[in-house]
N, C-alpha and C positions, 0 to 999 in steps of 0.2 A: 911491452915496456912496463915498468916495473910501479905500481903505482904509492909504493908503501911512501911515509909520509918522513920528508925528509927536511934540512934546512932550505931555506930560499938561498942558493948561495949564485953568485955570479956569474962561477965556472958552466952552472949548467941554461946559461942565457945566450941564445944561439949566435956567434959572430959575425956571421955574415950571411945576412936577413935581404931577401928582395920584397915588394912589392909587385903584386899580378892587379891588374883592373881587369876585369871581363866585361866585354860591350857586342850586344849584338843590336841589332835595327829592330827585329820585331817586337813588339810589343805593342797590347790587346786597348791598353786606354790611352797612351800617347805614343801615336805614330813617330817613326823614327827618333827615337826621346835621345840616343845618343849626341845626336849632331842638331839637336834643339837650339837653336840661338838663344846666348845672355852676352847680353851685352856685346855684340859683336864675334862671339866667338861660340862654337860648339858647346855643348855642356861636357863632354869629353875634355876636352880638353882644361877646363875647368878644375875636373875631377883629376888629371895626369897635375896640374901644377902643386892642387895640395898636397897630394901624395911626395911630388918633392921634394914639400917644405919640410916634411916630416925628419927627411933627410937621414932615414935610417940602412938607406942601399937604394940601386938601382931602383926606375921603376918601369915596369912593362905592360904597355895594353895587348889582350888578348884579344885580339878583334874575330870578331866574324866575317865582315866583309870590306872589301879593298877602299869602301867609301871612308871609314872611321879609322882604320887602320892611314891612312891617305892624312886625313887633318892633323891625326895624332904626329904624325912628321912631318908638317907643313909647319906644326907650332914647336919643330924641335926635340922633337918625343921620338921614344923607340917604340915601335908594335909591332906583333907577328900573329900573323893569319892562324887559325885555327879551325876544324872541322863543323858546317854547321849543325850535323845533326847530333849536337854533341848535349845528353840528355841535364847540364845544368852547369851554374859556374865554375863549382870545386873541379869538376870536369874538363875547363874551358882554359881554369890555369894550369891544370895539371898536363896539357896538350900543350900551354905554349911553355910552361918550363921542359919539360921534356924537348924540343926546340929547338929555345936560348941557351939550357943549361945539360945538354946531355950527358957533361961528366960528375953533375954534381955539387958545383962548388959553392951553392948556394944550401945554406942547411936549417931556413926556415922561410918561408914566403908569406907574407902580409896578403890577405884579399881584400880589395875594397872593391865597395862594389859601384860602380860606373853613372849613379843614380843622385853621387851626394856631393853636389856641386860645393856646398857650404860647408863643407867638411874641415876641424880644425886640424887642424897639424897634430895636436897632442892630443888627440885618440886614435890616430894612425902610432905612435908611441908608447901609449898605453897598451895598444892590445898584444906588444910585445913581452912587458911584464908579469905576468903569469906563469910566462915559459923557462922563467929565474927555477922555479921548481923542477927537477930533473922526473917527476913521476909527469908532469900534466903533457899531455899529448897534442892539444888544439886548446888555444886561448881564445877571447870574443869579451864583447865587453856590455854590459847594463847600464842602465840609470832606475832611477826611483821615479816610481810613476807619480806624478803630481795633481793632474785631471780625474776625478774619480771616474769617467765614461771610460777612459781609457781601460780601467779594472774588466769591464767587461766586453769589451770591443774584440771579438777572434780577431781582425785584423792587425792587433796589437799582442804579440806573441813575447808571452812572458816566461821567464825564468826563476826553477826554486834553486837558490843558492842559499846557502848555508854562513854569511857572515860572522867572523868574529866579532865583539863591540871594536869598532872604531878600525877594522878591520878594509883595505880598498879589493882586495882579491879571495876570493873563495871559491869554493866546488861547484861545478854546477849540476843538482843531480836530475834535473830535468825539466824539460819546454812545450810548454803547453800555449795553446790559444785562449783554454777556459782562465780564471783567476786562481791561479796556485800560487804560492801554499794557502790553505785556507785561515782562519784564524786573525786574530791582531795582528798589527804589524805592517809593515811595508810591502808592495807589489814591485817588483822590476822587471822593465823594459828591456826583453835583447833587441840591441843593436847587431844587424846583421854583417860584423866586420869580423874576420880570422884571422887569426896569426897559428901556422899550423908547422911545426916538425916535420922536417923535406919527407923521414922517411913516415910521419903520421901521414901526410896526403896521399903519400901514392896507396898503403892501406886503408884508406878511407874509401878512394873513389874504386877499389878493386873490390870493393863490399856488395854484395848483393843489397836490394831494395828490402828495408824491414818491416815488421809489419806496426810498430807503433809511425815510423816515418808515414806511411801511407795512411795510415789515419787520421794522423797530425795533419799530414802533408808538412815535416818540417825533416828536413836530412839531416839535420843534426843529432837528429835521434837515431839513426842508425848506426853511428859514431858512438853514443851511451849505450846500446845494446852490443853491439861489439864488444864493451868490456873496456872501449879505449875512455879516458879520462880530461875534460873537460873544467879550465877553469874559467873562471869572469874577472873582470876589472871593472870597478865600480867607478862610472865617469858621470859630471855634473847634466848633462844635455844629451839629448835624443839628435843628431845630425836630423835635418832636411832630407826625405827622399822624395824623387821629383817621378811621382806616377801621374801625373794628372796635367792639362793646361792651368790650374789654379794653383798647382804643387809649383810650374812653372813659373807662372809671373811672380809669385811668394820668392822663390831663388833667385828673380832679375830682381826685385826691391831689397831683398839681401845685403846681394853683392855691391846693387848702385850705392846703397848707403857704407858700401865698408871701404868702397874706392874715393867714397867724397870726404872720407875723415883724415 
């Protein structure tokens, strides 16, 4: 795909966008974090309802096992099983669109990822804006770091993007964990959320492993070394990701305060 630098114009803004969640049960710091109670209900499900509000198409859980797949339609929701040994998410949706969508008719897929219970409606919307550009390939979205530890926390995986002034979308030319770019200026947070071009995913996860990915340990980068083109949307707030029992109760105080207003 072509990346030369063209208008933002509408025509090349995909029409009919799904939404993938990928949820599986393992994980290393909170056991079974998909189907975590808040407030009465999974954290899955939680994550399937903001996705709906976004209300930008269908939305589908890609589950791993018949447990999360199971809530995910108790509370009304579509899900479809997926392979476990399947080596990451981009992977996980790209198994259940192939699926749900074997002819196609979906021609860009949202991922979010199954972890951000508090997730607002408008940056499931945002991360579609990018893809207004007919060169960008895979969209994803930043904020501005505001914490200086965050600058150098690797666990805090940053983005050099190349803003215009007063600019919300730009290039992203590369993600790192150390503090890049160097120099004056602002640090941005990637947010791990995609809005990807039906036929950018399926060349993406058909990529061999690269070797700044493996260094990074960040797959995005193999997507940048590919040659394919990555933009950002620049959004006010970092979502809540729930790795932890502390990450957890933080997302039950959340939520109780946003149901009692």
């Amino acid at each position: 795909m072509s990346s030369t630098a063209q208008p933002r114009a509408l025509s090349a803004l995909p029409r009919n966008p799904v939404v993938v969640i990928p949820a599986r049960l393992a994980s290393t710091r909170l056991a079974r974090k998909p189907l975590a109670d808040i407030l009465g209900e999974p954290m899955i499900v939680h994550v399937w309802r903001r996705a709906c509000e976004a209300d930008i198409g269908p939305v589908i859980v890609a589950a791993c096992e018949d447990e999360v797949a199971e809530a995910v339609r108790h509370a009304g929701g579509r899900a479809v099983l997926t392979p476990p040994g399947l080596p990451s998410g981009s992977d996980r949706i790209h198994a259940a669109l192939q699926f749900f969508d074997p002819d196609g008719r979906f021609d860009a897929v949202v991922n979010v990822q199954g972890d951000l219970p508090t997730l607002e409606a408008g940056a499931v919307r945002a991360a579609l804006e990018p893809l207004a550009h007919a060169g960008v390939d895979i969209a994803t979205l930043v904020a501005e770091i505001a914490d200086p530890k965050e600058r150098t926390d690797p666990n805090v995986v940053k983005a050099a993007v190349g803003f215009a002034p007063r600019a919300k979308i730009g290039r992203a030319l590369y993600f790192s964990r150390a503090p890049i770019p160097s120099g004056e200026g602002p640090l941005y947070h990637h947010i791990g959320l995609y809005a990807y071009r039906r036929e950018a995913l399926a060349r993406f996860v058909a990529l061999p492993e690269s070797a700044l990915e493996r260094r990074e340990r960040l797959e995005q980068l193999r997507a940048l070394e590919a040659g394919m083109r990555i933009d950002a949307r620049l959004v006010d707030t970092v979502p809540l990701g729930v790795d932890t029992p502390a990450d957890l109760e933080r997302a039950r105080e959340i939520l109780d305060a946003q149901k009692k207003k």
